[in-house]
CHARMM-style PDB file with segment names, atoms N, HN, CA, C and O in Angstrom:
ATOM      1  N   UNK     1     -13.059 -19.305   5.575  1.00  0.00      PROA
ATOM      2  CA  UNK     1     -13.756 -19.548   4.323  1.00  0.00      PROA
ATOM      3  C   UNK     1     -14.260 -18.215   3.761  1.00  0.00      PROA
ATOM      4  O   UNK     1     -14.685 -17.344   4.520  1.00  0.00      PROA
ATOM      5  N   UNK     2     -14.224 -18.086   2.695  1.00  0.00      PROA
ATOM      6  HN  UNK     2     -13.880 -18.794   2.079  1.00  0.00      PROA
ATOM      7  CA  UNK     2     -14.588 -16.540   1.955  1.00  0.00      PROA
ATOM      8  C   UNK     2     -15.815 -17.033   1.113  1.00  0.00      PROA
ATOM      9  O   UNK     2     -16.165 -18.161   0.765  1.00  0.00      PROA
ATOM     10  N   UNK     3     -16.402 -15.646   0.887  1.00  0.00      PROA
ATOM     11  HN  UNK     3     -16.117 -14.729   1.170  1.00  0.00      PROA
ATOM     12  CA  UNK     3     -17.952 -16.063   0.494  1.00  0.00      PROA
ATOM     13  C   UNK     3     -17.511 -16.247  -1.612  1.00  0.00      PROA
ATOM     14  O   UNK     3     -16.585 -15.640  -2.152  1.00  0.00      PROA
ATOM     15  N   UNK     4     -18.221 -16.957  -2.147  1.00  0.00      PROA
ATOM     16  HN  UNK     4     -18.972 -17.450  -1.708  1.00  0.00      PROA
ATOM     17  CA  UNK     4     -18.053 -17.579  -3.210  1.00  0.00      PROA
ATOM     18  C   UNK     4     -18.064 -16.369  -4.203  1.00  0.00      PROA
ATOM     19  O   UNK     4     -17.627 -16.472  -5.349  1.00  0.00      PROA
ATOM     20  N   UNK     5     -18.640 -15.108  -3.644  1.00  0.00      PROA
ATOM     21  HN  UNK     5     -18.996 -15.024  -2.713  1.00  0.00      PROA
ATOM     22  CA  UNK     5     -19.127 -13.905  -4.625  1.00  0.00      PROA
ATOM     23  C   UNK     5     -18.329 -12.510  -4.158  1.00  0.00      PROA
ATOM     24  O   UNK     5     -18.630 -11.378  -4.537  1.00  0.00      PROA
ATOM     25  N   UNK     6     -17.293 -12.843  -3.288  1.00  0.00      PROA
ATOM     26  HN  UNK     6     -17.048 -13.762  -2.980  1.00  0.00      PROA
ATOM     27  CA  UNK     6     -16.406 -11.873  -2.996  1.00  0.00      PROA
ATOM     28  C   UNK     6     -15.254 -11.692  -3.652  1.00  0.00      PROA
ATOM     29  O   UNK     6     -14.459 -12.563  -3.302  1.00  0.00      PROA
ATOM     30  N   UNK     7     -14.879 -11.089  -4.303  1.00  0.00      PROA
ATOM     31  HN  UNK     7     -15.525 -10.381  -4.588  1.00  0.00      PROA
ATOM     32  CA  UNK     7     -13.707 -11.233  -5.178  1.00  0.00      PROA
ATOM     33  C   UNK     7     -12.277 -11.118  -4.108  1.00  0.00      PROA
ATOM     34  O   UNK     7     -12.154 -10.446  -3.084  1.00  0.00      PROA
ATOM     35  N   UNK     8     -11.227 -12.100  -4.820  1.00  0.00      PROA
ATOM     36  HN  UNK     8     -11.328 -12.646  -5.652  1.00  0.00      PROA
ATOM     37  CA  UNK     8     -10.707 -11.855  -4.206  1.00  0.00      PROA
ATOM     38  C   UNK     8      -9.456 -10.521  -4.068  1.00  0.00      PROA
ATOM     39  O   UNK     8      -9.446  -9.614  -4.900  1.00  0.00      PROA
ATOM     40  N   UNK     9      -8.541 -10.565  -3.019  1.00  0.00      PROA
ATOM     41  HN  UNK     9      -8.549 -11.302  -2.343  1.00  0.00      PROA
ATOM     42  CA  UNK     9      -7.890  -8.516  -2.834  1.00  0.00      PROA
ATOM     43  C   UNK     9      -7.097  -8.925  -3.954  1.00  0.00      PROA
ATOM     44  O   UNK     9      -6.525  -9.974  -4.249  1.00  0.00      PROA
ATOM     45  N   UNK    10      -7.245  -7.599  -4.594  1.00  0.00      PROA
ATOM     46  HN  UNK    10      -7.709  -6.747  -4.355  1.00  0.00      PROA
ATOM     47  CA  UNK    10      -6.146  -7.580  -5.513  1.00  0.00      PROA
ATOM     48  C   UNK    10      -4.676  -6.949  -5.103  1.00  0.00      PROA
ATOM     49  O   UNK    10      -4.299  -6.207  -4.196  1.00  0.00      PROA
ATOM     50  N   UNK    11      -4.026  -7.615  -6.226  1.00  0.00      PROA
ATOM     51  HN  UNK    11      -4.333  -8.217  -6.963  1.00  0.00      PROA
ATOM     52  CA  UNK    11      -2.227  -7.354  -5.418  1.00  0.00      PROA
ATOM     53  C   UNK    11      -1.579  -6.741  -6.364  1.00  0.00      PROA
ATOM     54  O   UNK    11      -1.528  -7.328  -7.446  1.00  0.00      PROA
ATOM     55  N   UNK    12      -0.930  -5.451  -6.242  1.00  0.00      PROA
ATOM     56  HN  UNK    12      -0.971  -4.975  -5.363  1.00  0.00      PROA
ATOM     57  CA  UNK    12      -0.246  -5.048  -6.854  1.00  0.00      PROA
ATOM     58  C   UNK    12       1.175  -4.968  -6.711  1.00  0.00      PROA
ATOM     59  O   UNK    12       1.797  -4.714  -5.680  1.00  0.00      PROA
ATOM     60  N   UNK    13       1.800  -5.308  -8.306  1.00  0.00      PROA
ATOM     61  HN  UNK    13       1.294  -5.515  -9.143  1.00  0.00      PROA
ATOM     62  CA  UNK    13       3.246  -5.566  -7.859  1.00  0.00      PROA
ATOM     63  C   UNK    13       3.884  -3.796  -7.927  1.00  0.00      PROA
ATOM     64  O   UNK    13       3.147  -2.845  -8.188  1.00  0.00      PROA
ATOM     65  N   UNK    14       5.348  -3.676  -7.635  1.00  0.00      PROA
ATOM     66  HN  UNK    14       5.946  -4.449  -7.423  1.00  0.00      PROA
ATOM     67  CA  UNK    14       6.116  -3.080  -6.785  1.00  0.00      PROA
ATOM     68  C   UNK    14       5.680  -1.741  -8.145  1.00  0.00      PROA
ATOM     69  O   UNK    14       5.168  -0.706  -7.717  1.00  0.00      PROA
ATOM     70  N   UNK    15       5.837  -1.822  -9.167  1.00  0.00      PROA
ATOM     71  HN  UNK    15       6.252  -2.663  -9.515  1.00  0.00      PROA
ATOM     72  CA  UNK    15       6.038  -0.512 -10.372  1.00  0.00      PROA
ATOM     73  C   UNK    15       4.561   0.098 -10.072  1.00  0.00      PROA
ATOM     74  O   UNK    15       4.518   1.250 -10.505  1.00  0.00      PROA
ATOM     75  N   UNK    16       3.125  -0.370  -9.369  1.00  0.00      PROA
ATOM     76  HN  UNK    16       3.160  -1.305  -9.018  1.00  0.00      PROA
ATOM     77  CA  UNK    16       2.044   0.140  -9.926  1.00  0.00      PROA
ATOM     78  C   UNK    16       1.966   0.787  -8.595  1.00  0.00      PROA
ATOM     79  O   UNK    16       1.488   1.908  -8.426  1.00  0.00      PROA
ATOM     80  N   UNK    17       2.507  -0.043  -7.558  1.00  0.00      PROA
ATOM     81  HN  UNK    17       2.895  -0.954  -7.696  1.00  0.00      PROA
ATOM     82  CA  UNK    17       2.589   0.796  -5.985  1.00  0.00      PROA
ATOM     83  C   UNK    17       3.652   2.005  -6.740  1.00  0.00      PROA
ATOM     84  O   UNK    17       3.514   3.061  -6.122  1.00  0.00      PROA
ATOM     85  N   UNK    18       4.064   2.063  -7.209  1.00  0.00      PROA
ATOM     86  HN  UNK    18       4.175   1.206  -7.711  1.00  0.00      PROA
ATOM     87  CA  UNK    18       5.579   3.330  -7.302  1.00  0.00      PROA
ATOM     88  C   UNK    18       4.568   4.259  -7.748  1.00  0.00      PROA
ATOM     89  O   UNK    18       4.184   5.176  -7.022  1.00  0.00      PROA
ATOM     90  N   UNK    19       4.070   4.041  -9.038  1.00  0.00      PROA
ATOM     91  HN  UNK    19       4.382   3.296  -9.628  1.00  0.00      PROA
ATOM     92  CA  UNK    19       3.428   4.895  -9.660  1.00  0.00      PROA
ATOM     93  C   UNK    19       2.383   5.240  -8.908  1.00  0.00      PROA
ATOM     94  O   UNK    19       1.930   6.311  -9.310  1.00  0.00      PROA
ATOM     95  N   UNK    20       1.580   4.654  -7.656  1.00  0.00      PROA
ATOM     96  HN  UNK    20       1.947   3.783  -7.329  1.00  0.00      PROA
ATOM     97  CA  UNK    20       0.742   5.132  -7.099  1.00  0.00      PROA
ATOM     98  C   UNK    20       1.171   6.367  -6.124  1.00  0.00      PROA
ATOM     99  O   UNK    20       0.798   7.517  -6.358  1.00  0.00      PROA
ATOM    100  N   UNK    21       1.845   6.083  -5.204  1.00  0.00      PROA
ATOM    101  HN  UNK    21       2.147   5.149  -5.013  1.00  0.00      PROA
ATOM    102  CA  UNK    21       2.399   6.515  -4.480  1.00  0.00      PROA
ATOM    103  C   UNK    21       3.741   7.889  -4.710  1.00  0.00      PROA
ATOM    104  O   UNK    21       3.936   8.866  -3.986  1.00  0.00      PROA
ATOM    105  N   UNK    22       4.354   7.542  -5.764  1.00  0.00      PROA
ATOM    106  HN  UNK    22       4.195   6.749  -6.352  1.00  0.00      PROA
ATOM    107  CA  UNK    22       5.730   8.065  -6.390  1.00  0.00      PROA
ATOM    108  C   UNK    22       6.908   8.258  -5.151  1.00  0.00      PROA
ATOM    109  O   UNK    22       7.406   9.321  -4.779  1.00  0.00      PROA
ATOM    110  N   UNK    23       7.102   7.286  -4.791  1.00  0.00      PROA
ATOM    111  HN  UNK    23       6.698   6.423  -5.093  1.00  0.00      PROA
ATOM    112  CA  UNK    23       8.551   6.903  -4.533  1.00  0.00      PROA
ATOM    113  C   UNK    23       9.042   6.182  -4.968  1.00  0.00      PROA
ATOM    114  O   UNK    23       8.452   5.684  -5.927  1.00  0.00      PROA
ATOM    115  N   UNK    24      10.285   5.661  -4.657  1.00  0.00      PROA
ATOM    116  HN  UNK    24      10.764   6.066  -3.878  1.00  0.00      PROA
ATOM    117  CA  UNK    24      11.432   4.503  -5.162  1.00  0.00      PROA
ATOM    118  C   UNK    24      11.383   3.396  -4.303  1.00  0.00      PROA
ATOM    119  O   UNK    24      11.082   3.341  -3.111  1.00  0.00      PROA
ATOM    120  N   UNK    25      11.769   2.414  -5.190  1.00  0.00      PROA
ATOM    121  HN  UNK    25      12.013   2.459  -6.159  1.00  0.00      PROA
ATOM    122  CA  UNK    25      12.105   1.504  -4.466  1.00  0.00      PROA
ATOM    123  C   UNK    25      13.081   1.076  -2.900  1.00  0.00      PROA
ATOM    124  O   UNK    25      13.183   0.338  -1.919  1.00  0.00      PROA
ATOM    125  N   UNK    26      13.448   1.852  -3.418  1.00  0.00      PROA
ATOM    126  HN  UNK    26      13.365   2.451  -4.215  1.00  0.00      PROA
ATOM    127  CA  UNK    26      14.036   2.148  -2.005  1.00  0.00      PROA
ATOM    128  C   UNK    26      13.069   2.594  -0.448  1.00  0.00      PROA
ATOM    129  O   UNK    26      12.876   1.968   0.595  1.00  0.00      PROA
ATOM    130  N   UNK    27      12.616   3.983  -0.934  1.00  0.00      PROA
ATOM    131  HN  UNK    27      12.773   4.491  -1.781  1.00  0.00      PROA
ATOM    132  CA  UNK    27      12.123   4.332   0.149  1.00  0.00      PROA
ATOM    133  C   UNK    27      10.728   3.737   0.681  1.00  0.00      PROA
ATOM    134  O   UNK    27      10.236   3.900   1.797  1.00  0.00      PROA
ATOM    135  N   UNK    28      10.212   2.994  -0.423  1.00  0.00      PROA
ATOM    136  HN  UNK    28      10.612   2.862  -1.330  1.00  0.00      PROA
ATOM    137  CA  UNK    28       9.331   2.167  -0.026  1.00  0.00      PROA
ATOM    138  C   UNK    28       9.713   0.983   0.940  1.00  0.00      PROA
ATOM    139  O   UNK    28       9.335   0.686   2.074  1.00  0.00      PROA
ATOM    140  N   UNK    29      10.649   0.396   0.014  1.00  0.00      PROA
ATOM    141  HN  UNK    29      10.955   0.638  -0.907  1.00  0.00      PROA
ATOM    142  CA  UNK    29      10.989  -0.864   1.333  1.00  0.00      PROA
ATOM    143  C   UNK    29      11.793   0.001   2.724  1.00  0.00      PROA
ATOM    144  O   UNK    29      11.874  -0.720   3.718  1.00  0.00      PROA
ATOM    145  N   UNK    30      12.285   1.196   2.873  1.00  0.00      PROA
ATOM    146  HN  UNK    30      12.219   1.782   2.065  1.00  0.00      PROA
ATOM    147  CA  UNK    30      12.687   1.730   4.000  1.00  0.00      PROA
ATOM    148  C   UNK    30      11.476   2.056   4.713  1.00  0.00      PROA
ATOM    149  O   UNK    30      11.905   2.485   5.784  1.00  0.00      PROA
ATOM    150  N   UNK    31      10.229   2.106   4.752  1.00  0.00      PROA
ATOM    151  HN  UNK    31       9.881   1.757   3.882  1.00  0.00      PROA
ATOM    152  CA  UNK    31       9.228   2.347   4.993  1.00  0.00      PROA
ATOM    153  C   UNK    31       8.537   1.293   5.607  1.00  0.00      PROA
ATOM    154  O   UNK    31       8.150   1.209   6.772  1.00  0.00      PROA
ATOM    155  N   UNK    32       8.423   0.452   4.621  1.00  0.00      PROA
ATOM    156  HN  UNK    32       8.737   0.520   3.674  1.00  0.00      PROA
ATOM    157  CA  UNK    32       8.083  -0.961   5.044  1.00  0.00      PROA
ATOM    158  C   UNK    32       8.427  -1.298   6.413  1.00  0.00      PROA
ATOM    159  O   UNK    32       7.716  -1.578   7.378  1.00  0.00      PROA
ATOM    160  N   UNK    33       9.909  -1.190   6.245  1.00  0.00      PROA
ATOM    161  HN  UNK    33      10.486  -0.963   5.461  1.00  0.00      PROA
ATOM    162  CA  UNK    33      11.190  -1.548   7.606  1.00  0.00      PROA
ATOM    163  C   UNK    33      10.767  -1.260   8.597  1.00  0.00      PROA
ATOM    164  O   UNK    33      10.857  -2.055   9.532  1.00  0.00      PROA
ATOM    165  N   UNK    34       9.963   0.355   8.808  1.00  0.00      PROA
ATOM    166  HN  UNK    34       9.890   1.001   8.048  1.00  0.00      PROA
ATOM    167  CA  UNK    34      10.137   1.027   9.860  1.00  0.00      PROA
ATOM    168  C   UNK    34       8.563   1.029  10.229  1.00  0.00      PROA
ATOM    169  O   UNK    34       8.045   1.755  11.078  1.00  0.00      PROA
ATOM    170  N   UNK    35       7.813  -0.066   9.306  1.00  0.00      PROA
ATOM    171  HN  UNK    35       8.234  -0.656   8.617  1.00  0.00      PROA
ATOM    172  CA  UNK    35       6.434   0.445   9.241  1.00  0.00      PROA
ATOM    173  C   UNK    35       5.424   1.215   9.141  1.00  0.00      PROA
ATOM    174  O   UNK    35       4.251   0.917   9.362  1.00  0.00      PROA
ATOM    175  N   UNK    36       5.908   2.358   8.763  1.00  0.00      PROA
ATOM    176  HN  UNK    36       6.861   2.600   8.584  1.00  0.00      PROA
ATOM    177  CA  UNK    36       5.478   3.609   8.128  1.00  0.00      PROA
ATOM    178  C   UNK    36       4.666   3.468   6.479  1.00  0.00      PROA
ATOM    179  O   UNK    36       4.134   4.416   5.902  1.00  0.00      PROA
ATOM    180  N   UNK    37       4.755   1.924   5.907  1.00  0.00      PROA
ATOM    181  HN  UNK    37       5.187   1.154   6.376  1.00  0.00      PROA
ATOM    182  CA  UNK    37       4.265   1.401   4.755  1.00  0.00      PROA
ATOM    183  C   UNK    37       3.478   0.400   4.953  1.00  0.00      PROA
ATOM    184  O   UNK    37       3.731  -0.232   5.978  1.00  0.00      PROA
ATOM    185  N   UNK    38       2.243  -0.123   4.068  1.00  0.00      PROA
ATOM    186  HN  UNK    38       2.037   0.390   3.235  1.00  0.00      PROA
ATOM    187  CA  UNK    38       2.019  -1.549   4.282  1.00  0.00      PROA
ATOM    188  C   UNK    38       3.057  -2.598   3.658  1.00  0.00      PROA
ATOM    189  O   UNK    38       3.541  -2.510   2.529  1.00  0.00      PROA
ATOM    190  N   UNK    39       3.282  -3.485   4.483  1.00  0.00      PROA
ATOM    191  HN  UNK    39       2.890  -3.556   5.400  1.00  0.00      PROA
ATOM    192  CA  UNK    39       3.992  -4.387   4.152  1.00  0.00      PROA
ATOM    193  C   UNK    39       3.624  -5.251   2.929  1.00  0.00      PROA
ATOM    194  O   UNK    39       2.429  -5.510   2.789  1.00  0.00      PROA
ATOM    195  N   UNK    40       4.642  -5.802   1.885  1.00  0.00      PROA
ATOM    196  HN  UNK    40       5.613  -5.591   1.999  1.00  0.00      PROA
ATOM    197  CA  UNK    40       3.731  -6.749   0.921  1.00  0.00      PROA
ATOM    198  C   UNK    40       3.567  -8.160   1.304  1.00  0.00      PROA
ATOM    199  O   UNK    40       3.922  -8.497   2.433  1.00  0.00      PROA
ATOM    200  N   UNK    41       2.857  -9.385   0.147  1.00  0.00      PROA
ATOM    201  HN  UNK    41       2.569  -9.111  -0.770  1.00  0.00      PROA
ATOM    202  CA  UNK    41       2.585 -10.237   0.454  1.00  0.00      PROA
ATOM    203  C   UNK    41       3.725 -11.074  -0.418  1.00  0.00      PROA
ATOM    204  O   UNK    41       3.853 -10.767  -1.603  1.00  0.00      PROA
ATOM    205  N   UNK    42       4.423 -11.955   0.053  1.00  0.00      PROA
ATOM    206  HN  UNK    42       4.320 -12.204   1.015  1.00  0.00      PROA
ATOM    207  CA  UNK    42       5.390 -12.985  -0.586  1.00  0.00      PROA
ATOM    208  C   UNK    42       4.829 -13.910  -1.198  1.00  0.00      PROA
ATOM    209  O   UNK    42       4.144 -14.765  -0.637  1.00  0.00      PROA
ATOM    210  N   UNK    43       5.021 -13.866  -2.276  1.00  0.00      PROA
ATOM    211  HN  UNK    43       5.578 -13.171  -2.732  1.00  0.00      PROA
ATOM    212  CA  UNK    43       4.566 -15.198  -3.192  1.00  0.00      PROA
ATOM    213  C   UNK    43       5.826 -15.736  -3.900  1.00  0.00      PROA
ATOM    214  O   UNK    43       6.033 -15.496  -5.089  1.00  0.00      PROA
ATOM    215  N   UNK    44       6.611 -16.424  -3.186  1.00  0.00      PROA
ATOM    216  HN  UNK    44       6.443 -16.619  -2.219  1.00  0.00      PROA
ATOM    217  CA  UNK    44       7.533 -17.031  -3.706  1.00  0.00      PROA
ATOM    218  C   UNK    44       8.476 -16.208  -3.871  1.00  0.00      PROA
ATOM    219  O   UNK    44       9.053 -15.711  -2.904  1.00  0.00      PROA
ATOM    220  N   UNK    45       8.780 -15.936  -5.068  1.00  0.00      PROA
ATOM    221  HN  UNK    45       8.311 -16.339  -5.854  1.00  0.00      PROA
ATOM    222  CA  UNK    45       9.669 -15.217  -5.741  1.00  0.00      PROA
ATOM    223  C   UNK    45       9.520 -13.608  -5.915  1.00  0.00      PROA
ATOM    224  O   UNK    45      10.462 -12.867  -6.196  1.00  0.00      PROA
ATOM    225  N   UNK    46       8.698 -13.353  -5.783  1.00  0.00      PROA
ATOM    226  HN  UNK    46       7.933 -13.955  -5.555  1.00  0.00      PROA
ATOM    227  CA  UNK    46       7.875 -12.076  -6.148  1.00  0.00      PROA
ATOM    228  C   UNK    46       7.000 -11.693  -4.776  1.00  0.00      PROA
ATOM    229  O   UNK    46       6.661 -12.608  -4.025  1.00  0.00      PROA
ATOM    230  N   UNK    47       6.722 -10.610  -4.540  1.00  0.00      PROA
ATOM    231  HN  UNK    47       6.997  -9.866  -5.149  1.00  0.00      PROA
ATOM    232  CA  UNK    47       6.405  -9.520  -3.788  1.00  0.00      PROA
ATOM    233  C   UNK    47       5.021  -8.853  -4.464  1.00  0.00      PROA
ATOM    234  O   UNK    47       4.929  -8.451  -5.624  1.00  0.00      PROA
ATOM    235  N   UNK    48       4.053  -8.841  -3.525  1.00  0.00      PROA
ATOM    236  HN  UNK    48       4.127  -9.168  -2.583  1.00  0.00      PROA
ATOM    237  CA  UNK    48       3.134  -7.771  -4.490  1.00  0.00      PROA
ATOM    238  C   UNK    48       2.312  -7.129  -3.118  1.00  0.00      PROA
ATOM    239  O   UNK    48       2.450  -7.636  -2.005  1.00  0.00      PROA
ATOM    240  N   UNK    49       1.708  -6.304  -3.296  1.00  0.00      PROA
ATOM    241  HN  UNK    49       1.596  -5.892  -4.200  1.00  0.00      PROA
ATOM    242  CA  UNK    49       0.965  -5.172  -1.902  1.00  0.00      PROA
ATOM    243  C   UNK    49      -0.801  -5.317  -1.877  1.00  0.00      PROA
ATOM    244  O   UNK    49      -1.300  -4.932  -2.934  1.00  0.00      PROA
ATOM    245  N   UNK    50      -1.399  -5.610  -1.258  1.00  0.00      PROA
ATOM    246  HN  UNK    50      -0.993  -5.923  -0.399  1.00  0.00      PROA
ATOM    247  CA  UNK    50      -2.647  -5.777  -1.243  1.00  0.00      PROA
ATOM    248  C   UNK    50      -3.252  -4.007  -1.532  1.00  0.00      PROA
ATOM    249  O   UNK    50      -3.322  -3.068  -0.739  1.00  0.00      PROA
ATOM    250  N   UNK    51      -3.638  -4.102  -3.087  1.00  0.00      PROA
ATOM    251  HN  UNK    51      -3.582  -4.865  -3.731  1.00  0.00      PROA
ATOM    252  CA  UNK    51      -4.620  -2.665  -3.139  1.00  0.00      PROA
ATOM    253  C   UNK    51      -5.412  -1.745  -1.906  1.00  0.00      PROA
ATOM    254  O   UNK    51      -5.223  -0.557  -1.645  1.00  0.00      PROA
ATOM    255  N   UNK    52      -6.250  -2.595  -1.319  1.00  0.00      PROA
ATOM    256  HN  UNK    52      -6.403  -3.561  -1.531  1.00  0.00      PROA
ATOM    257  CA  UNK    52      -7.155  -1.737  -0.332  1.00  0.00      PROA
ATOM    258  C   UNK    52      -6.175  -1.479   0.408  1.00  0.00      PROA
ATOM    259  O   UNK    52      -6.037  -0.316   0.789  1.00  0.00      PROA
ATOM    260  N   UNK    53      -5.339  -2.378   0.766  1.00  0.00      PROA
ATOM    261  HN  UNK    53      -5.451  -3.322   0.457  1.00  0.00      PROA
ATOM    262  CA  UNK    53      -4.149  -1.435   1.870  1.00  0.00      PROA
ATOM    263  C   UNK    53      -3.186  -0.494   1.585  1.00  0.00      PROA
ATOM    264  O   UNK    53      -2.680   0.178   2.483  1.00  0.00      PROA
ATOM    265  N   UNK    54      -2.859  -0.369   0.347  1.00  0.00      PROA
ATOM    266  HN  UNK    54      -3.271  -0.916  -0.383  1.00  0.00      PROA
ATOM    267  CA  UNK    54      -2.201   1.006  -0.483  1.00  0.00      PROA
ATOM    268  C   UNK    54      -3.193   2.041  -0.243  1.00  0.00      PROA
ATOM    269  O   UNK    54      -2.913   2.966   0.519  1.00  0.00      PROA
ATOM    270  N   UNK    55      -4.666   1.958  -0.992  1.00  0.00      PROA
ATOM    271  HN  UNK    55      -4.894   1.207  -1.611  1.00  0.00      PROA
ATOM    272  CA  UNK    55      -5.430   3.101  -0.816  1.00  0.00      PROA
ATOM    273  C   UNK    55      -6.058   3.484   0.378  1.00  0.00      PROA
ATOM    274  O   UNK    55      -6.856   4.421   0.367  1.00  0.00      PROA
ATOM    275  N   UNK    56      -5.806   2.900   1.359  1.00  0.00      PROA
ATOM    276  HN  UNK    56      -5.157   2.138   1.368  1.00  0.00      PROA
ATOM    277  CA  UNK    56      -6.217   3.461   3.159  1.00  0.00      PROA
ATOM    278  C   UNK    56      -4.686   3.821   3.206  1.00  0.00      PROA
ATOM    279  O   UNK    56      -4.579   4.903   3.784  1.00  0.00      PROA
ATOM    280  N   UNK    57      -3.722   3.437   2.904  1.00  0.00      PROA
ATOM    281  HN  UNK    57      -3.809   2.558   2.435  1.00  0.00      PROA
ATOM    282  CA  UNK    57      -2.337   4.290   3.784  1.00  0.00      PROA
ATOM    283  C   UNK    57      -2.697   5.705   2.582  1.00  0.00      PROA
ATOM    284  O   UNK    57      -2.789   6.748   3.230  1.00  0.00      PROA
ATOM    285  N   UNK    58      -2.908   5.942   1.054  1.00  0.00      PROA
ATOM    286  HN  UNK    58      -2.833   5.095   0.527  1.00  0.00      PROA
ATOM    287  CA  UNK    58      -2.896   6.969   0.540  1.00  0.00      PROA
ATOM    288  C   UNK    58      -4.102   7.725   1.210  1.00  0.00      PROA
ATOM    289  O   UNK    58      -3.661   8.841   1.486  1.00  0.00      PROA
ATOM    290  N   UNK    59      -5.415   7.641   1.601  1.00  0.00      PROA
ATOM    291  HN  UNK    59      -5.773   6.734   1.378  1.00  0.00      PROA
ATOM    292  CA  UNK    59      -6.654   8.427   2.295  1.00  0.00      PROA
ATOM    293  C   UNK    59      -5.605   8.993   3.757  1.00  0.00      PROA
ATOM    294  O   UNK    59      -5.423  10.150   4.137  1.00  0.00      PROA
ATOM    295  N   UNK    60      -5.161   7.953   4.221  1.00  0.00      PROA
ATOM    296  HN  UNK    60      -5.309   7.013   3.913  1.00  0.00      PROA
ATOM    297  CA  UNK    60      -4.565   8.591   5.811  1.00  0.00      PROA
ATOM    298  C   UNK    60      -3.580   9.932   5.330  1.00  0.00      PROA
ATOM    299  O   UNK    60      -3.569  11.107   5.699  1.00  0.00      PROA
ATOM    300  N   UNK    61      -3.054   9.441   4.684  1.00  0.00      PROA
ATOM    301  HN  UNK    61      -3.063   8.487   4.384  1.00  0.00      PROA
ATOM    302  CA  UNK    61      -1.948  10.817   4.149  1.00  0.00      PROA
ATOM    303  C   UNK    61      -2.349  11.973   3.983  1.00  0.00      PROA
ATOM    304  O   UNK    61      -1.711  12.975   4.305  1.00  0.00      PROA
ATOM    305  N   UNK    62      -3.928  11.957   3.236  1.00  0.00      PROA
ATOM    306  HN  UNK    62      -4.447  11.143   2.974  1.00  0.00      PROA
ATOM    307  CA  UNK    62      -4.278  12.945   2.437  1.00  0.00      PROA
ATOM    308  C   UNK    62      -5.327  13.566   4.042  1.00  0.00      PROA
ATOM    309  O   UNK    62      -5.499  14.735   4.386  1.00  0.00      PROA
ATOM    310  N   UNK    63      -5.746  12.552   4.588  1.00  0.00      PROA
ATOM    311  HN  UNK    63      -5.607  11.602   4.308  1.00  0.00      PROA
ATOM    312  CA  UNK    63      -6.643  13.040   5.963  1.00  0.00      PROA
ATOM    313  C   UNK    63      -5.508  13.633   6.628  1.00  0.00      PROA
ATOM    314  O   UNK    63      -5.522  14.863   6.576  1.00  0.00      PROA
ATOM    315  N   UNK    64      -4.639  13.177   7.169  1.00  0.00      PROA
ATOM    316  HN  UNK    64      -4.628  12.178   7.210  1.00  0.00      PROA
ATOM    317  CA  UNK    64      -3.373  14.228   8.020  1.00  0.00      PROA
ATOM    318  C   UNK    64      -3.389  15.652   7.511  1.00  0.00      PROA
ATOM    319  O   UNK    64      -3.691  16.697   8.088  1.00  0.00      PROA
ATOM    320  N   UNK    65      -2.896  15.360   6.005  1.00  0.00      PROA
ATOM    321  HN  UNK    65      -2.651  14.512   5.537  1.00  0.00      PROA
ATOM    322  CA  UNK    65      -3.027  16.498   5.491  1.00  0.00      PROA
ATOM    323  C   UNK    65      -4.112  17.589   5.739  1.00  0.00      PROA
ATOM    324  O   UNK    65      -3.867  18.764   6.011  1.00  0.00      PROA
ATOM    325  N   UNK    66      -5.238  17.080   5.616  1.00  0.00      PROA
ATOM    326  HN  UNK    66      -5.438  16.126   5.394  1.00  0.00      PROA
ATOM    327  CA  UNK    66      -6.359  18.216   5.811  1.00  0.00      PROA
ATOM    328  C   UNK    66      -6.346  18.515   7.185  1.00  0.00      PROA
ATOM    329  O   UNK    66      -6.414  19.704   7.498  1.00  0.00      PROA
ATOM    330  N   UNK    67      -6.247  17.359   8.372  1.00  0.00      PROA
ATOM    331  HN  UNK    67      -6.192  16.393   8.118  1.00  0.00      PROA
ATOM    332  CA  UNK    67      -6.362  17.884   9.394  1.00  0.00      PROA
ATOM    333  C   UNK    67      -5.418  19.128  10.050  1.00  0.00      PROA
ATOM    334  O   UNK    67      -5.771  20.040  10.798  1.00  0.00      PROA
ATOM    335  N   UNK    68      -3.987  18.797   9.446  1.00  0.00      PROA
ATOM    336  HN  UNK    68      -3.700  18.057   8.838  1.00  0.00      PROA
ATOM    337  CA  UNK    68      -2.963  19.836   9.333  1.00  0.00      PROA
ATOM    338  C   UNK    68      -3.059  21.041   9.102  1.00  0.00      PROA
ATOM    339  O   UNK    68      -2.546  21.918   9.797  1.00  0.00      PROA
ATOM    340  N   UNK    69      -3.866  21.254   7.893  1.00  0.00      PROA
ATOM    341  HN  UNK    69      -4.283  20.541   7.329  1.00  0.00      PROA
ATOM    342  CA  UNK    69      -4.336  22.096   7.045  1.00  0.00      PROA
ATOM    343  C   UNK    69      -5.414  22.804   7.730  1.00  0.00      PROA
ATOM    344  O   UNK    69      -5.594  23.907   7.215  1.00  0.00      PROA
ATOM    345  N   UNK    70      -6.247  22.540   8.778  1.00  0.00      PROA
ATOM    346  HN  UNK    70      -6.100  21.644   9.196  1.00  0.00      PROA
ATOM    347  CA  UNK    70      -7.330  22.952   9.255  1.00  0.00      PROA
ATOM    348  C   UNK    70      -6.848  23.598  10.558  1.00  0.00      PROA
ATOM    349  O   UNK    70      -7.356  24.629  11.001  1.00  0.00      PROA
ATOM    350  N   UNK    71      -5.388  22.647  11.418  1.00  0.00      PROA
ATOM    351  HN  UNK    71      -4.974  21.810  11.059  1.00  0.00      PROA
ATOM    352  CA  UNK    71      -5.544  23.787  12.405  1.00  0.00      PROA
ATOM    353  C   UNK    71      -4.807  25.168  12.592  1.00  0.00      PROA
ATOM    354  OT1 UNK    71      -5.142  25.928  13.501  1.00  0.00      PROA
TER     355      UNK     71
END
C-alpha cells in the first residue's frame, strides 16, 4: 500500500531516457541485456524507465568518474 501523498515514480519513455543519457536505442537496450542499464517497465505495448532509476545510474557514472579522477 503506498501512502495517499506520495506521488507516484515517474516513467519515462525511451526518446527522454536518449536525450538524458545520449545514446541510441540500441545501445541502451544492449545495456539493459547485459545489465549495465536499468531495465524498463512494460506496460503493454510500450516500454517506459522509472526516473529515479535513470538519475542514480547517471550520479554512479559521474561518482566513478570522480573517483577515477581522484586517484
Amino acid at each position: 500500500m503506498t501512502d495517499s501523498h506520495t506521488p507516484p515514480p515517474r516513467l519515462l519513455r525511451l526518446k527522454e531516457v536518449q536525450d538524458r543519457v545520449g545514446m541510441s536505442k540500441t545501445t541502451i537496450y544492449q545495456r539493459v541485456k547485459s545489465k549495465a542499464f536499468p531495465a524498463p517497465v512494460h506496460l503493454g505495448t510500450m516500454a517506459a524507465w522509472v526516473e529515479s532509476e535513470i538519475e542514480t545510474w547517471i550520479r554512479e557514472r559521474i561518482a566513478e568518474r570522480d573517483q577515477w579522477e581522484a586517484a
